[in-house]
C-alpha positions in Angstrom: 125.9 230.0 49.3 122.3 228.2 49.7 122.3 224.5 49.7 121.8 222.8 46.4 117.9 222.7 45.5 116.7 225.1 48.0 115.1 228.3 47.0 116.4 231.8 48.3 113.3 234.7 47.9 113.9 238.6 49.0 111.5 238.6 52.3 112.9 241.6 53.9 109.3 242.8 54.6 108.6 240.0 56.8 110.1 239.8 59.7 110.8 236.8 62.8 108.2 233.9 62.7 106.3 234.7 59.6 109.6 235.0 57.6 110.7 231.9 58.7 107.1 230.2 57.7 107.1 231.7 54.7 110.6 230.4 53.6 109.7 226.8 55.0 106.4 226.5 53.1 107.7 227.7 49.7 110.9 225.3 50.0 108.4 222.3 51.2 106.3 223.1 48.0 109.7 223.3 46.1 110.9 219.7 47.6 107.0 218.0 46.5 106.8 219.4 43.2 110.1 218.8 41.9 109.0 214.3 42.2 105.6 214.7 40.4 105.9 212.9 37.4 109.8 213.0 37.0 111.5 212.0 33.8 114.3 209.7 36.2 111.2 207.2 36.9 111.7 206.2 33.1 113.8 204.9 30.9 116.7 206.9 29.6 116.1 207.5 26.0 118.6 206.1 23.4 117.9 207.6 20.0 120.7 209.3 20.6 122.2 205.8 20.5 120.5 205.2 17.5 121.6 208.1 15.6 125.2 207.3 16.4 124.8 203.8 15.1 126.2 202.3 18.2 122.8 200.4 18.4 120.8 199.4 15.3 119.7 195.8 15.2 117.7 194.4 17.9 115.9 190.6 18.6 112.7 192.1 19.0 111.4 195.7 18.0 108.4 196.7 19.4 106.7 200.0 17.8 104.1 202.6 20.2 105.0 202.7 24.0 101.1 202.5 25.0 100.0 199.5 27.2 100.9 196.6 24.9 104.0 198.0 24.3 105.1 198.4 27.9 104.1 195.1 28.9 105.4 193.3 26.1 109.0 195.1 26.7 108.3 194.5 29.7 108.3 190.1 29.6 110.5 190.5 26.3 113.9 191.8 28.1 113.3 189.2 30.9 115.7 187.1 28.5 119.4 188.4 29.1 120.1 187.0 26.0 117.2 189.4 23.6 118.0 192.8 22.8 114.2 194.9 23.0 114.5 198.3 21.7 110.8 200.1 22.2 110.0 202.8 19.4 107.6 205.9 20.5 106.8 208.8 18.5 106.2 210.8 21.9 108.2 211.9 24.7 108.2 211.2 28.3 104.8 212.4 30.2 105.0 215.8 31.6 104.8 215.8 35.2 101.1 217.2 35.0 99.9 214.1 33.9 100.1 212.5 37.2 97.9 214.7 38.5 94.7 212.5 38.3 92.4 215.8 38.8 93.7 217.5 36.0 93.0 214.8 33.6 90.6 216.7 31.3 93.4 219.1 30.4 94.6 216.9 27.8 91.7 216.4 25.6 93.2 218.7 23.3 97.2 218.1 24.3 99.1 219.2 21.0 102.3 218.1 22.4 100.9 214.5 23.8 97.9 213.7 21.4 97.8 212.7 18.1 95.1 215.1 16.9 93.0 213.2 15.4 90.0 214.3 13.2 86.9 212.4 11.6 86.8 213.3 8.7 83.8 215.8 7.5 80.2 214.0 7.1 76.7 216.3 7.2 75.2 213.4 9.2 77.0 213.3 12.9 79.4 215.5 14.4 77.9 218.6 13.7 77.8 220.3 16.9 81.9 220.2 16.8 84.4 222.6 16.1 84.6 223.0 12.2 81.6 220.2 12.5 84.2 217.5 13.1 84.5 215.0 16.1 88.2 214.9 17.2 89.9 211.3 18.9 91.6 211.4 22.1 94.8 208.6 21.1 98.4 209.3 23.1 101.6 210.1 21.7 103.6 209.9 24.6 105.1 207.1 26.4 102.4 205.3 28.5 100.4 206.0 25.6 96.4 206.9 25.6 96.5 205.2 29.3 99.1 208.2 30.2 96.5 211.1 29.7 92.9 209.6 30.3 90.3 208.9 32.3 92.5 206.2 34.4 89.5 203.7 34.5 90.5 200.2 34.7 87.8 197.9 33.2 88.3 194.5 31.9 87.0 194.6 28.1 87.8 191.0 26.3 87.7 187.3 28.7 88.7 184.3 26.4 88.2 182.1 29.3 90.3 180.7 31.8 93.6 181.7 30.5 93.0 185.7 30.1 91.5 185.6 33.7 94.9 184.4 35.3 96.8 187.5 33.0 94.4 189.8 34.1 95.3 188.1 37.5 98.7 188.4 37.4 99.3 192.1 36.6 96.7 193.5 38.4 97.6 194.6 41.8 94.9 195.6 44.3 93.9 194.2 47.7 90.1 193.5 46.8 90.8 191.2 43.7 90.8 187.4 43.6 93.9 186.4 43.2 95.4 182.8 41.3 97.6 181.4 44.7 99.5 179.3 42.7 100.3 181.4 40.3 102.1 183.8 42.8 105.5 183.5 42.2 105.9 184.4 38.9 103.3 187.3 39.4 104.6 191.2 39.0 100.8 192.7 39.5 102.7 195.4 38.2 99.0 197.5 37.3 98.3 199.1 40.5 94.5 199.8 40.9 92.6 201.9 43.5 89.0 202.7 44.6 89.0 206.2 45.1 85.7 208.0 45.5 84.1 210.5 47.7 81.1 210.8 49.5 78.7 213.7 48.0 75.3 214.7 48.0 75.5 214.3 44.1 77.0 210.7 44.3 74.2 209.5 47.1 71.7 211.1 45.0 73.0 209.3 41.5 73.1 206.1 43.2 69.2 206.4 44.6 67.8 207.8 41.3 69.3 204.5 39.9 68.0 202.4 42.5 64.6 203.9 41.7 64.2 203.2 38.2 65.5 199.0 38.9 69.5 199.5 39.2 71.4 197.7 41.9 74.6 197.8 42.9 77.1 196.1 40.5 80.2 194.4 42.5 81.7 192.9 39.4 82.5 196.4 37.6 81.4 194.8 34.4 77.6 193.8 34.4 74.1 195.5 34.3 74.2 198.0 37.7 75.6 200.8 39.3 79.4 200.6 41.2 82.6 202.8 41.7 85.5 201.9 38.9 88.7 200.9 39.8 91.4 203.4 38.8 94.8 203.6 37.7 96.1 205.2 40.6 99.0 204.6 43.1 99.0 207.2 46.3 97.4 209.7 45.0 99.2 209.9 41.6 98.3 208.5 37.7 99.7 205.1 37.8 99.9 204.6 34.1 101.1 201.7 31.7 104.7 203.7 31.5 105.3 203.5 34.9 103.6 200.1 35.8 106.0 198.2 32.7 108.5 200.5 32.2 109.9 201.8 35.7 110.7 198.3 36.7 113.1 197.5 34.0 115.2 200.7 33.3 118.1 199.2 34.2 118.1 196.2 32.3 121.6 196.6 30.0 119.3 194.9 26.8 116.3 196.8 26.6 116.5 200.6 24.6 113.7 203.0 24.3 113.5 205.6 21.5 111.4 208.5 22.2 110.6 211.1 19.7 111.1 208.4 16.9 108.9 208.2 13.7 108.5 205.1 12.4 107.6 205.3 8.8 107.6 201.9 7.2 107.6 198.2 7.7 111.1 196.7 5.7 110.3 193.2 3.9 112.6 190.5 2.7 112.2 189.9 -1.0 108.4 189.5 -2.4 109.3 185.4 -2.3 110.0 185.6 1.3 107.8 187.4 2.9 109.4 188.2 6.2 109.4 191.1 9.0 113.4 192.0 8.3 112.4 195.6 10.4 111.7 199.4 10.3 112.9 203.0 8.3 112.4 205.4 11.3 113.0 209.2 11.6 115.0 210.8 14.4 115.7 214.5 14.3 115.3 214.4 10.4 117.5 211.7 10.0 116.2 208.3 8.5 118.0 205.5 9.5 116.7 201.7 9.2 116.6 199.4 12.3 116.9 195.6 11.8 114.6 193.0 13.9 116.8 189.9 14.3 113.5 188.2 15.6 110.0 189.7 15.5 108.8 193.2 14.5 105.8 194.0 16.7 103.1 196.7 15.7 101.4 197.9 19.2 101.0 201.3 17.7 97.0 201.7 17.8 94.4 200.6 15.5 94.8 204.3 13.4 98.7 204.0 13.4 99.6 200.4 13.0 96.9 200.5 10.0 98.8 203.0 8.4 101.8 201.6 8.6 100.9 198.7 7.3 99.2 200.6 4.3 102.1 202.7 3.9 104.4 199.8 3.6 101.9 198.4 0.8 100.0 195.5 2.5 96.3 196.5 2.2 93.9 196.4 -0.7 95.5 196.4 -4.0 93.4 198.7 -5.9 93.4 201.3 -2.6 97.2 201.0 -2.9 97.9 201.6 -7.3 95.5 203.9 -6.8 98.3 205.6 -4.7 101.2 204.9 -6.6 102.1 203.0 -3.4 104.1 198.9 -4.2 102.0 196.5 -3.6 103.9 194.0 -1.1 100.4 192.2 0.0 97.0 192.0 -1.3 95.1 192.5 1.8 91.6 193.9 1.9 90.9 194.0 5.7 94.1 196.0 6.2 91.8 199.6 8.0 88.7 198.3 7.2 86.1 197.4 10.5 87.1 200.3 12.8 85.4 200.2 15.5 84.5 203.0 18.2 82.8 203.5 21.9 80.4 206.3 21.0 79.6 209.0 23.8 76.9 211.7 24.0 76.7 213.9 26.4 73.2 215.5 28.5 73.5 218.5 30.7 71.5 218.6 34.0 71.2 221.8 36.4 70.7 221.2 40.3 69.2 223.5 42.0 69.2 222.5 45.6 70.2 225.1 48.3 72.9 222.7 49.2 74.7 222.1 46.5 75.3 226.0 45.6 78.7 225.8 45.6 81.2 228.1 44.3 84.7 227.1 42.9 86.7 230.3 44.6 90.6 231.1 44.0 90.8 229.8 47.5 89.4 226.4 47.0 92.1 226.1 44.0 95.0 227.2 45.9 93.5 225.0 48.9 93.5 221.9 46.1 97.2 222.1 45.3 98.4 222.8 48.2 96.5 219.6 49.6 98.1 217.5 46.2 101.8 219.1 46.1 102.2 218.2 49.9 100.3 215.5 50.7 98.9 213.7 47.5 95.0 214.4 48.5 92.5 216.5 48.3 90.1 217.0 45.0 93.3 216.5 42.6 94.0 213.7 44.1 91.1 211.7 42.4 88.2 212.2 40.0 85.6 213.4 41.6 82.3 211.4 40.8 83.7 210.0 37.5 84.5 206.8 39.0 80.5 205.9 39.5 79.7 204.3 36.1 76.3 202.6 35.4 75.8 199.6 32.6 72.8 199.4 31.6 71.7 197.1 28.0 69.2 198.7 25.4 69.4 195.4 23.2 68.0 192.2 23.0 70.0 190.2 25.3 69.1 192.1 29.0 72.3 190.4 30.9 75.0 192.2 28.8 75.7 195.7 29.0 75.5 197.7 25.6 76.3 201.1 27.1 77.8 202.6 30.1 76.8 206.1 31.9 79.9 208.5 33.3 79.3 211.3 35.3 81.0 214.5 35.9 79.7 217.6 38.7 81.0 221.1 38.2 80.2 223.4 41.0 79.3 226.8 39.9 81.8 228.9 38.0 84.0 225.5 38.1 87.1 226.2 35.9 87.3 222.8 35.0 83.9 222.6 33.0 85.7 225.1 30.0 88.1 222.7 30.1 86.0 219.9 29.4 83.9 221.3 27.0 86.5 223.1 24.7 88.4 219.8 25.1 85.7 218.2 23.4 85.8 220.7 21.1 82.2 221.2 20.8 80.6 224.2 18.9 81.3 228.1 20.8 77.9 228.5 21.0 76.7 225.5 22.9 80.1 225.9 25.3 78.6 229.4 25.7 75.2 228.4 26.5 76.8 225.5 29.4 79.1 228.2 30.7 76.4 230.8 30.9 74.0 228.3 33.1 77.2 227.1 35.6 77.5 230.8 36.4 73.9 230.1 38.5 74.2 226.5 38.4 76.0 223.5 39.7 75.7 221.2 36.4 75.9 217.4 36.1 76.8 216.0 32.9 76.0 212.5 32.2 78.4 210.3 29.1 76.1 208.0 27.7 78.4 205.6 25.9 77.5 203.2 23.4 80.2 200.0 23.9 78.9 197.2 20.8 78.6 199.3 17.4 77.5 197.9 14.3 78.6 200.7 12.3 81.9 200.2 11.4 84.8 202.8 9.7 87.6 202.8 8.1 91.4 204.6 7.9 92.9 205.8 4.8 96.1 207.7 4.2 96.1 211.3 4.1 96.3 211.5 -0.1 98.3 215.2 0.3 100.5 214.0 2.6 101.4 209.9 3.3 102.8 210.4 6.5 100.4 212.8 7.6 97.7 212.4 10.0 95.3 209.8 8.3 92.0 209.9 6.9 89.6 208.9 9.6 86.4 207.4 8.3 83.7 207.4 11.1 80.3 206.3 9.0 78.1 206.3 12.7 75.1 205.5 12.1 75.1 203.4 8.8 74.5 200.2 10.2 72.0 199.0 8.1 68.6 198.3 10.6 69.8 201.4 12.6 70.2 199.8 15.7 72.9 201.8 16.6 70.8 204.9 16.7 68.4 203.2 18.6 70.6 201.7 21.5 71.6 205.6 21.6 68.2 207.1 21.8 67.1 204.8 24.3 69.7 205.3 26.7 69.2 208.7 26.8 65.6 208.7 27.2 66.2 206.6 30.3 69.1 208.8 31.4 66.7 212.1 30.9 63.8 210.6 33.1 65.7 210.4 35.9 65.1 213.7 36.1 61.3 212.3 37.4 62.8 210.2 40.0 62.0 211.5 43.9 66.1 211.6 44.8 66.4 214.4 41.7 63.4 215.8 42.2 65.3 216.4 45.7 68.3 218.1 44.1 66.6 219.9 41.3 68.0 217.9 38.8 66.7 219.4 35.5 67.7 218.7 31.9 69.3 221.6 30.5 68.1 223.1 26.9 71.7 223.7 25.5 69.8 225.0 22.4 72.1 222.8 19.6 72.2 224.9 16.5 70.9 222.2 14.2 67.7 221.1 16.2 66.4 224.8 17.3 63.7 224.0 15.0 62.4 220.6 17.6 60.3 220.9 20.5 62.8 220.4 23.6 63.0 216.9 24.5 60.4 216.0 21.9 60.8 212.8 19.7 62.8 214.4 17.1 64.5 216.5 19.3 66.8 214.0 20.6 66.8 211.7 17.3 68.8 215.0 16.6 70.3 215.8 19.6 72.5 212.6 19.4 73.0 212.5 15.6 74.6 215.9 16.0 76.6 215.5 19.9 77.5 212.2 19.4 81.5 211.6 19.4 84.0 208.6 19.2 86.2 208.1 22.8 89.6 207.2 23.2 88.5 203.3 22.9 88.9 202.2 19.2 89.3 198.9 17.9 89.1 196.5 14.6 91.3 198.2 11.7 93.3 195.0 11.7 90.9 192.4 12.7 91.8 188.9 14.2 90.1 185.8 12.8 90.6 182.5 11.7 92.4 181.6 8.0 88.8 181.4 6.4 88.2 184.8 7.0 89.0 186.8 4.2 89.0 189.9 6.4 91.4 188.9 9.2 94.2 190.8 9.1 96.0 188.9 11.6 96.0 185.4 12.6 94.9 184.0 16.5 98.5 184.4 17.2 99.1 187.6 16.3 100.7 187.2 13.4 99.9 189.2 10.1 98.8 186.9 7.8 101.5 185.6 5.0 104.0 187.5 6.5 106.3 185.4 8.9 107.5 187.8 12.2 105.2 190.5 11.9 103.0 190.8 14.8 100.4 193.1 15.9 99.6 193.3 19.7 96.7 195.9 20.9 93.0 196.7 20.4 93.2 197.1 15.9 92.7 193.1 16.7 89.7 193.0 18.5 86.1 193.3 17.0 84.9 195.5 18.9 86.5 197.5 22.4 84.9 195.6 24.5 82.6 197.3 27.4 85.6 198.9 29.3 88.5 200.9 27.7 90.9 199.4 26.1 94.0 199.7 28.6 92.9 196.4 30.5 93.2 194.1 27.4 95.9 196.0 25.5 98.0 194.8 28.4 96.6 191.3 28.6 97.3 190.7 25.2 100.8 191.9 25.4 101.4 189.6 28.5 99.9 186.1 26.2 102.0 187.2 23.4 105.4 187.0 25.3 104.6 183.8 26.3 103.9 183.0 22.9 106.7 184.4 22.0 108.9 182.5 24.4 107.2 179.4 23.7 108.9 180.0 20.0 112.4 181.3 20.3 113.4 179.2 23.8 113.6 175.5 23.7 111.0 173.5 26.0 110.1 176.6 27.7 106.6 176.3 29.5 104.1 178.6 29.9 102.5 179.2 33.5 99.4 180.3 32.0 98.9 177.0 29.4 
């Protein structure tokens, strides 16, 4: 009989050596695979637990396993004495995920996105699959920060005491670091520089330099640089593993995957207090009890409607519904804010970059990955080169950000991409049709400050349904979003003039969009077109429950994360923020998480003191 976990294959026509080789190669394969991504590095899942009633009344319950959530159950079930049960409505990552190459295949995950949809308007998202833009958000644990890009860029500094967080959990050998803050720092976020030399990345980085770019060291301000990634040794080192590895041990922390949470549970109308949650688990509702705090680090699109659902929001919204008002609250999914991305084509036509993507290179790329964690699935290729560049009024701060992606011709990854997106057959046929000749370079021009903000609703067919998504781009009343867009591009398209893409035969590529057939290419209204119709929302979302001060009628929640009028109801991620910030919203999702267990500890221990005040 073979030893356990090795593979026995029929080889009896090879013979000697090569049999031999062939048997140690397939078994060394075997013995890499099998520790990508495995379920063991998590927490074991108890809604088992929960369904059996042995467990259903915690200290603190947190609700959405993305980066807040991790951190904060992280710090929370440092106390022995607290029992932290984490709620997710996914499951564990598949192993695939930490494959950082393969990142685009999950644009349009049914089993670890939310699918999210904005809802139908005749002015943007046109040039989209039944002419709707669709949100990347992950229901999974590790959240959104478990299936995209892996960029790591700080998005919201409140001064001294968010830099030492930031500090604190981030663990790389090229960041400052707070000496005496050392001992009680985890850096549990690992972060790597990953890039490769190219033609295409020299190339970028000279075009640039021609038009008055430099090179940006801080990652954050008006230049050029390589991002730093969520990456450890060649794998996806996302929020799951970075909070939640570490502490599945600890005897009082639970995590339920696979749970629903479906409402927020109130003490009577006269005291209006977090008492905890009605979940679903296989069918079964049950009700889980927070002895302490209930925590909402869902997103801004769920933790809006749960809070909705549970009747805080605006009155009429909620008769209107038939739904009991607990809590007149008008900002409750109002201000929802969004990164908006359009993408430009270009076709290179140099000799040296005519490339093809072969069945060989592929096989080539995993074996590199399975056995040794490198090669091209190893990183991202030339995403990690980001420019910020500002459009607006004040010339120091950034107001949109460039990514950049190179598909070699007949790359398989570029379908991905583009039916990922979701964007119109036609144009994915046009962009497929020009690779087969082509190497293509696709440039993200990002917008990062909106004015135009949106709104979530509850699905009126179905409550508990996917919600209604509200995008209203472009409303902002002096149009200035429109015109940080347009501006951007037309710098991003005259690079094409610049002597290093002259070089490469960088050339803009006519992707004919159905809607502006009728402009000149590259006219005027052309691209006043072009980005009304290809312009989509990103992963990076923010606002639906604002933060503010108690004179601000349309704060949701307070500076401590409270919800307003309601005592132990917290919410913890980016629906606080104004705005995403200029990076994605991973970085302060966990920040935030990190200051609110220390507020939190600062309320339920006696005389503790915080190393951060």
């Amino acid at each position: 009989m073979p030893a356990v976990g090795v593979i026995t294959y029929d080889v009896t026509p090879l013979q000697g050596a090569l049999a031999n080789a062939f048997l140690i190669l397939i078994n060394a394969l075997f013995f890499h695979v099998k520790f990508i991504g495995h379920v063991n590095q998590y927490p074991e899942d108890s809604s088992e637990k929960l369904l059996r009633e042995d467990e259903n009344v915690f200290d603190f319950i947190i609700v959405g396993a993305g980066a807040a959530g991790c951190a904060l159950a992280n710090r929370l079930s440092e106390q022995d004495q607290w029992s932290v049960l984490l709620i997710e409505a996914g499951d564990y990552p598949q192993p695939s995920t930490g494959v950082p190459g393969l990142f685009p295949t999950f644009l349009d995950s049914s089993t670890d996105t939310w699918q999210y949809t904005i809802a139908k308007n005749k002015q943007y998202c046109q040039a989209y699959k039944n002419k709707q833009c669709h949100i990347l958000r992950g229901k999974l644990v590790g959240g959104t920060s478990a299936i995209n890009n892996m960029h790591y860029i700080r998005g919201l500094d409140d001064g001294n005491k968010t830099q030492m967080i930031y500090e604190c959990i981030e663990n790389h050998v090229e960041l400052d670091k707070f000496n005496n803050l050392d001992l009680m720092c985890k850096r549990e976020i690992y972060l790597e520089q990953v890039f490769q030399k190219s033609i295409v990345r020299k190339s970028m980085q000279d075009a640039y330099h021609s038009i008055g770019f430099s090179n940006n060291s801080q990652k954050s301000s008006i230049g050029y640089g390589n991002s730093y990634l969520t990456i450890r040794d060649g794998e996806r080192y996302h929020m799951g593993r970075a909070f939640l590895t570490p502490i599945k041990g600890r005897s009082n922390f639970f995590l339920a995957k696979n749970t629903l949470v479906e409402g927020i549970v109130l003490n009577d109308p006269l005291d209006k207090r977090a008492k905890g949650v009605n979940v679903t688990i296989k069918n079964i509702r049950l009700f889980l009890q927070a002895r302490k705090e209930l925590i909402l680090t869902a997103g801004p699109i769920n933790n809006a409607k749960l809070l909705l659902l549970s009747g805080i929001g605006p009155k009429e919204y909620l008769l209107k519904r038939d739904i009991p008002v607990m809590l007149n609250m008008p900002g409750v999914g109002e201000n929802l804010n969004f990164h908006l991305a359009v993408p430009l084509f270009f076709g290179l036509n140099a000799t040296q970059l005519y490339e093809d993507y072969t069945e060989t290179d592929l096989v080539q790329d995993t074996f590199d990955y399975v056995v040794y964690r490198s090669g091209n699935f190893s990183n991202v290729g030339i995403h990690d080169f980001v420019t910020f560049m500002s459009t607006d009024a004040y010339p120091n701060v950034p107001n949109i950000a460039v990514y950049h992606y190179y598909f070699k011709v007949g790359d398989r990854m570029i379908k991905t991409w583009l039916e990922g997106l979701q964007l119109n057959q036609k144009i994915v046929t046009n962009i497929l049709k020009a690779n087969e000749q082509q190497t293509i370079l696709m440039f993200l021009v990002t917008l990062l400050r909106t004015k135009s903000v949106g709104q979530i609703q509850l699905n009126d067919t179905h409550f508990h349904g996917i919600p209604n998504i509200v995008g209203n781009f472009f409303t902002d009343p002096d149009g200035e979003d429109f015109i940080a867009l347009t501006s951007a591009i037309s710098r991003v398209a005259n690079l094409q003039d610049t002597p290093p893409f002259e070089t490469i035969g960088a050339q803009l590529l006519d992707i004919r969009v159905p809607n502006c057939r009728n402009y000149k290419f590259c006219s005027v209204h052309y691209v006043k077109c072009y980005v009304q119709n290809m312009a989509f929302p990103t992963s990076d979302i923010s606002g639906s429950l604002k933060r503010g001060p108690e004179c601000d009628t349309s704060a949701v929640v307070k500076p401590d994360y409270e919800v307003r009028y309601i005592r132990c109801l917290r919410v913890c991620d980016s629906s606080i923020l104004p705005n995403p910030g200029l990076g994605n919203t991973v970085a302060s999702d966990a920040m935030m998480a990190i200051d609110l267990s220390e507020i939190l500890k600062k309320k339920w221990i006696k005389d503790y003191m915080s190393p951060f005040d």
